[in-house]
C-alpha positions in Angstrom: 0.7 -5.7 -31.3 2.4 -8.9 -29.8 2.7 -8.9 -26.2 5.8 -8.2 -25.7 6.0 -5.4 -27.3 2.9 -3.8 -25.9 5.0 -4.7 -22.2 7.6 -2.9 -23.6 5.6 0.3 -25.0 3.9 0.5 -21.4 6.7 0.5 -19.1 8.9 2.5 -21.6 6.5 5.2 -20.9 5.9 4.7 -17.5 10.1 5.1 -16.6 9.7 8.7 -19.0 7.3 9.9 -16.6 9.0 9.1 -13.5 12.2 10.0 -15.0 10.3 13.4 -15.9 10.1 12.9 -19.2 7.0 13.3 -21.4 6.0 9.9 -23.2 3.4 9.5 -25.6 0.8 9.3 -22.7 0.1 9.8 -19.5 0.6 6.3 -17.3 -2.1 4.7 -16.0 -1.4 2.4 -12.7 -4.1 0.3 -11.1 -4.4 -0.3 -7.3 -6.5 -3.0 -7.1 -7.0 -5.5 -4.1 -10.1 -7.4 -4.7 -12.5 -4.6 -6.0 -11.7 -6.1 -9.6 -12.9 -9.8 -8.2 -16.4 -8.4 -7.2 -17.0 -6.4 -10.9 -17.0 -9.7 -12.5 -19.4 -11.0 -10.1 -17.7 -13.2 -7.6 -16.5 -13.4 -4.1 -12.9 -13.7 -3.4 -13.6 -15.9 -0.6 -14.7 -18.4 -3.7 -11.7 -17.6 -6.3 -8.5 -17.4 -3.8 -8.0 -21.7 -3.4 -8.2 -21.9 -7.0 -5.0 -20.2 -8.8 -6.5 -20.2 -12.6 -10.0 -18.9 -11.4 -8.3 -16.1 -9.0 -6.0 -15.1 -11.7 -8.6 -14.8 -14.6 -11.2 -13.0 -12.3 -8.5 -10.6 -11.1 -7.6 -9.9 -14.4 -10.4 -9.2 -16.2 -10.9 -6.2 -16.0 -8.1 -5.3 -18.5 -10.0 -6.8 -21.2 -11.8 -3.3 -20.8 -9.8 -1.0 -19.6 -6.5 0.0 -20.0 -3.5 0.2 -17.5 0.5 0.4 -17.9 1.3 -0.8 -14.5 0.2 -2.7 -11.2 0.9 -1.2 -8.1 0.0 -3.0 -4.6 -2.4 -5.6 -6.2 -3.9 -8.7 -5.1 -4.9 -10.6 -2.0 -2.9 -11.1 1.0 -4.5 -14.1 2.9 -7.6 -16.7 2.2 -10.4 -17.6 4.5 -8.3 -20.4 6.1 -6.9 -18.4 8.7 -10.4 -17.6 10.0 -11.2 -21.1 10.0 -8.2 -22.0 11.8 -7.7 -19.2 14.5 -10.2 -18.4 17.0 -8.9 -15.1 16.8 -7.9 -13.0 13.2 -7.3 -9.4 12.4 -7.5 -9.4 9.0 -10.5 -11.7 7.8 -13.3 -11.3 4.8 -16.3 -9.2 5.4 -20.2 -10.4 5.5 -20.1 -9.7 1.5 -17.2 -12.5 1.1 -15.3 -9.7 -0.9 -13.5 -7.6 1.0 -10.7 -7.5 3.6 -11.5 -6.2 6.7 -9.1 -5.4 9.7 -10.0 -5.7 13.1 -7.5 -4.1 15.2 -6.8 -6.3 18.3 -4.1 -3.7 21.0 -4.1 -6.0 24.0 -0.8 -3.7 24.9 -2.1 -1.8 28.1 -1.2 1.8 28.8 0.9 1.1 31.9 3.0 -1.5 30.1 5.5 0.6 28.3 8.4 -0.4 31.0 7.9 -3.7 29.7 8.0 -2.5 26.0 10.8 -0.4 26.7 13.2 -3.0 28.5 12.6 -5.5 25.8 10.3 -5.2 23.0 10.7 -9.1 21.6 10.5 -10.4 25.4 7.3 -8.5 26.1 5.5 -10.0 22.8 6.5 -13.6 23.3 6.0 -13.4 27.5 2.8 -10.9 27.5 0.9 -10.1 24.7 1.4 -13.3 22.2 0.0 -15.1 25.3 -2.9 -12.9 26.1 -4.1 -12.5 22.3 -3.6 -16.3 21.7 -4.3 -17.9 25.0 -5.4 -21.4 23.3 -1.4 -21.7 21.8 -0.2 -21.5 24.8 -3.0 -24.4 26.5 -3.2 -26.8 23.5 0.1 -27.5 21.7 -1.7 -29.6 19.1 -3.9 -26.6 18.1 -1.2 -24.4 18.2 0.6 -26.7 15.8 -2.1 -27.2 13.5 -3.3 -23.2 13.1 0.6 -22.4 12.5 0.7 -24.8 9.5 -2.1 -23.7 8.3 -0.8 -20.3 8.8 2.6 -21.0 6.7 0.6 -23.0 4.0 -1.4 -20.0 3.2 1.2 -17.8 3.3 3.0 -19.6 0.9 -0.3 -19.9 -1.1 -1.2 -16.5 -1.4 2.1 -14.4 -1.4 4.0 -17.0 -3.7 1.8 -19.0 -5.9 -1.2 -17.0 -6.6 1.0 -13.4 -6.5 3.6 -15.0 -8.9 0.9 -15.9 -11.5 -0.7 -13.2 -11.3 2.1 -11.1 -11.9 3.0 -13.2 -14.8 -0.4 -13.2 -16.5 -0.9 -9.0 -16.3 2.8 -9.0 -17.6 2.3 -11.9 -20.4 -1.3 -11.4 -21.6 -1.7 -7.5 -20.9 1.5 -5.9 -20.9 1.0 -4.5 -17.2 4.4 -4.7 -14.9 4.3 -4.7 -11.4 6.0 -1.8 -9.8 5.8 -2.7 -5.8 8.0 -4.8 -4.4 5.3 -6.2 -1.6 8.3 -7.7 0.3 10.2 -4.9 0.2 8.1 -2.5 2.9 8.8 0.2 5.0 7.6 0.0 8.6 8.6 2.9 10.6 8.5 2.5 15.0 5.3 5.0 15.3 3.5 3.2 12.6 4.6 -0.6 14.9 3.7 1.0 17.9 0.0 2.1 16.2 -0.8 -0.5 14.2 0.7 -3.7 16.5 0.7 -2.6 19.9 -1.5 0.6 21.2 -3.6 0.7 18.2 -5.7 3.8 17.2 -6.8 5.0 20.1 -4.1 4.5 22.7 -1.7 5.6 20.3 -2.5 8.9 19.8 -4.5 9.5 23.6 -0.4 8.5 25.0 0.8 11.1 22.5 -0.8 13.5 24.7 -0.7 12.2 28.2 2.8 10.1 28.2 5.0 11.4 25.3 8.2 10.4 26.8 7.4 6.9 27.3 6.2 6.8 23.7 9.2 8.4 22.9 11.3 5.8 24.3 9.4 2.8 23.2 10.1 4.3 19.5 14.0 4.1 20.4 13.5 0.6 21.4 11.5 -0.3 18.9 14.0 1.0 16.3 16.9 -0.5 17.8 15.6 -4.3 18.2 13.0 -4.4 14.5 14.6 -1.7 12.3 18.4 -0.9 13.0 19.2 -4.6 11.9 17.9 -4.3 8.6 19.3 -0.7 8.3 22.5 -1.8 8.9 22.4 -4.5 5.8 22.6 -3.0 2.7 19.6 -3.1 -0.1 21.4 -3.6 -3.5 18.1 -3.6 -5.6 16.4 -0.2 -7.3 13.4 -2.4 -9.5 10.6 -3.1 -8.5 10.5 -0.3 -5.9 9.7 0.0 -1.9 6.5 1.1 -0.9 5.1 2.1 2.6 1.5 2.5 3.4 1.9 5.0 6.8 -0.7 4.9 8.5 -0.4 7.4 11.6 1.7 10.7 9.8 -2.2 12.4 9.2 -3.3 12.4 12.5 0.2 13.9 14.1 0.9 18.0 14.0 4.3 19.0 11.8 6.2 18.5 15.3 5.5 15.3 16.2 6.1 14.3 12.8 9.4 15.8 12.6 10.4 14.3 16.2 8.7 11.1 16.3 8.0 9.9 12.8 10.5 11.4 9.9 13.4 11.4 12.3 13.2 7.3 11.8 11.1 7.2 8.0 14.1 9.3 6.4 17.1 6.9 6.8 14.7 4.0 6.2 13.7 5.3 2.5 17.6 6.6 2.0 18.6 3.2 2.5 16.2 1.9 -0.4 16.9 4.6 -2.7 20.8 4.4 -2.2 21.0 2.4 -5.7 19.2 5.0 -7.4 15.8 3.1 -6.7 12.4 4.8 -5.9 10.2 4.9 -3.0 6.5 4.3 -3.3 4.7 6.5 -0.9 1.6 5.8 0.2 -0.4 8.9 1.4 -3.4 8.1 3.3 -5.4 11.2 4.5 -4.0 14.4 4.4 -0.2 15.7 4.3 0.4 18.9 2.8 1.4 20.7 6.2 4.7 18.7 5.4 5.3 18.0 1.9 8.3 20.2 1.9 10.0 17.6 4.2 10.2 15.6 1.2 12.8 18.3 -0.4 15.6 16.3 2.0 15.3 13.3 -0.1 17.2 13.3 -3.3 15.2 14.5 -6.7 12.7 12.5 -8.1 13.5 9.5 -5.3 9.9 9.4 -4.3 6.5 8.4 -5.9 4.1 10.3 -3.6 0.6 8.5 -3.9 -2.2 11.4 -3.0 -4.8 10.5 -1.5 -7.0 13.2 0.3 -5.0 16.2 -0.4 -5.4 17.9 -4.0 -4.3 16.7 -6.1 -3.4 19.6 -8.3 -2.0 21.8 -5.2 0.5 18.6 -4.9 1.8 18.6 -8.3 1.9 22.3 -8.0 3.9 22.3 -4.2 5.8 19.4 -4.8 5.4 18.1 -8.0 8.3 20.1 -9.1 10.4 17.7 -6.7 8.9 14.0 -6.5 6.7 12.6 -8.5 3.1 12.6 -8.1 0.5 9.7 -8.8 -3.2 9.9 -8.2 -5.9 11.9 -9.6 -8.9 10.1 -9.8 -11.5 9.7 -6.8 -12.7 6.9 -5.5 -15.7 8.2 -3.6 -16.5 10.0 -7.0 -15.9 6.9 -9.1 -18.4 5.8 -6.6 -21.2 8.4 -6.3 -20.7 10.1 -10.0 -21.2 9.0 -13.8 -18.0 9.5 -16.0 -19.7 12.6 -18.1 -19.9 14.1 -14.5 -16.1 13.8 -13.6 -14.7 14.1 -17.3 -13.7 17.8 -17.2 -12.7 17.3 -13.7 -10.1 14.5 -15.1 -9.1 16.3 -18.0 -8.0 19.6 -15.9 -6.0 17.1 -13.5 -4.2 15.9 -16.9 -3.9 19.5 -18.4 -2.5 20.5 -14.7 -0.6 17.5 -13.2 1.1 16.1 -17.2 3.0 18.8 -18.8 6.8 17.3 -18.0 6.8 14.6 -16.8 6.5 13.4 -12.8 2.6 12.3 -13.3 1.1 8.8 -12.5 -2.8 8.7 -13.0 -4.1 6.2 -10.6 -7.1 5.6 -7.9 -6.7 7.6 -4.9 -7.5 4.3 -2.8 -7.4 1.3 -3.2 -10.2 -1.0 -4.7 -11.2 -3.4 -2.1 -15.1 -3.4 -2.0 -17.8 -4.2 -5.0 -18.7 -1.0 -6.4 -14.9 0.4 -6.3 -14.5 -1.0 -9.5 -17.2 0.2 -12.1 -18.4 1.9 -15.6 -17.1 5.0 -14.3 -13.9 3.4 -13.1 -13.3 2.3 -16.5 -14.3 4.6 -18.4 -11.8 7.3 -16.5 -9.0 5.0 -17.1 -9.5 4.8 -20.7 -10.5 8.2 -21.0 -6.8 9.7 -19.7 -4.8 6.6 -22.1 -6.7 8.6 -25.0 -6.9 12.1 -23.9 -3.3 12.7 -23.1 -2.4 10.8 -26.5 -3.4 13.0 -28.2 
């Protein structure tokens, strides 16, 4: 089959399913950081300066196993920024695989005056200053990091992301569906993952809720009312949004501090009659029904903890559902252990339409890509053929 077609043939049949409409197959979509880099025996810290080698160990895999379509996929920085900051939050890990975040919250919890008055005044005055002192005491090293800092952006999110696109869609037939630049940040998720971090986020849930309350308002009137108010025009490739904080907050707090913002943000992308990819991490199916306010069929909802099959069966009827296969399975199990587990998630979650099969996590560490990984993939591409 020339390649074209096959491009065609895949992503035919992945717009039946998330138009609910039965194809020939199920769709299979890969979520695939750098797990993909350490099954063919390298270490991304080795690949990611060299474009061809990055591309051709990234893509592999798909000389043995099938997939329709790419979600978030890739690599978002290279080893340079560790070399060239004294301080990172995202770096590689001891293995030279995988990307690691180490969450650096030098807001303090009697600072939220500060935050509230002026959120872009209290980052450039207090906390840029306190988490990167040596900018602020050697203009020649802050010079110097920040260039390396724009070079490898423009390495890794335009050269090596371009090419790799083009080589899944030219040589395997495999679209990407994710618009990385086109993300969702909601204020809660901001205030969690940039300023309070894990911890103080959720202890000043309990102990200050006003002022959290009110930094959100700020928050969402200086970084996210701007681009509300300029309208998106696109529907292909879609938004995504990988919320990290929605698991660990009761139906309330979601409702008043969380939905009341992530609603008009997703409205807003899906106004052209484009979809939003949704990115579940941990459990959510104490609110799945707030998902009935959106328009039909407007959401991908990408499981993760919950089940899978209660999804489909709660929700399913509403947005689509992607997921399916376990990682930690993938992980721990042989594929003739997990194959009748698989085909009831096919025989359950297919029928009409409205089903991705997918990873429930992303593959970022060796051993999340393996036999059992492929073998599930090419598995459901044959089962539901049939």
């Amino acid at each position: 089959m020339a390649e074209n077609k096959l491009k065609e043939m895949k992503f035919s049949n992945f717009l039946k399913a998330v138009n609910r409409e039965e194809g020939a197959y199920v769709p299979t979509a890969i979520n695939d950081s750098t797990g993909s880099i350490a099954w063919a025996g390298k270490k991304t810290i080795d690949v990611v300066q060299n474009p061809q080698e990055y591309v051709e160990t990234m893509t592999g895999i798909y000389d043995q196993m099938w997939a329709d379509v790419a979600l978030v996929n890739g690599v978002v920085y290279s080893k340079k920024l560790e070399e060239a900051f004294l301080h990172v939050e995202n770096k590689y890990g001891p293995d030279g695989v995988t990307l690691e975040h180490v969450q650096l919250s030098p807001m303090q919890k009697d600072e939220y005056d500060q935050l509230i008055a002026d959120p872009n005044r209290f980052v450039s005055e207090v906390l840029l200053p306190r988490k990167y002192p040596e900018f602020f005491e050697d203009r020649e090293f802050a010079r110097n990091a920040l260039k390396v800092y724009a070079e490898d952006n423009f390495h890794v999110l335009v050269i090596l992301s371009s090419m790799l696109k083009q080589t899944l869609e030219d040589k395997y037939g495999i679209v990407s569906v994710v618009n990385m630049l086109e993300r969702i940040q909601t204020p809660l998720d901001i205030l969690f993952d940039y300023f309070r971090g894990f911890r103080g986020t959720l202890t000043d849930l309990r102990r200050q809720p006003a002022n959290v309350k009110a930094a959100l308002d700020a928050i969402w009137e200086v970084h996210c009312l701007p681009k509300e108010n300029t309208p998106y025009t696109g529907s292909f490739p879609y938004s995504w949004q990988p919320p990290h904080i929605p698991c660990y907050l009761s139906p309330k707090q979601y409702d008043e501090l969380y939905w009341v913002h992530e609603k008009p943000m997703i409205e807003r992308y899906i106004a052209n009659g484009g979809k939003h990819y949704f990115i579940m991490e941990g459990k959510w199916d104490k609110i799945w029904d707030r998902f009935r306010e959106l328009p039909k069929d407007s959401l991908i909802l990408h499981v993760d903890d919950d089940n899978i099959i209660q999804a489909k069966k709660e929700i399913g009827d509403w947005q689509i559902i992607a997921g399916g296969l376990k990682l930690a399975d993938c992980r721990l199990k042989t594929f003739d252990q997990i194959k009748d587990d698989i085909k009831r998630v096919v025989d359950e979650c297919a029928p009409g339409g409205g089903f991705i099969f997918t990873l429930d996590k992303i593959a970022l560490a060796p051993g999340d890509i393996n036999q059992t990984v492929i073998d599930a993939y090419n598995f459901v591409h044959e089962y539901s053929s049939k």
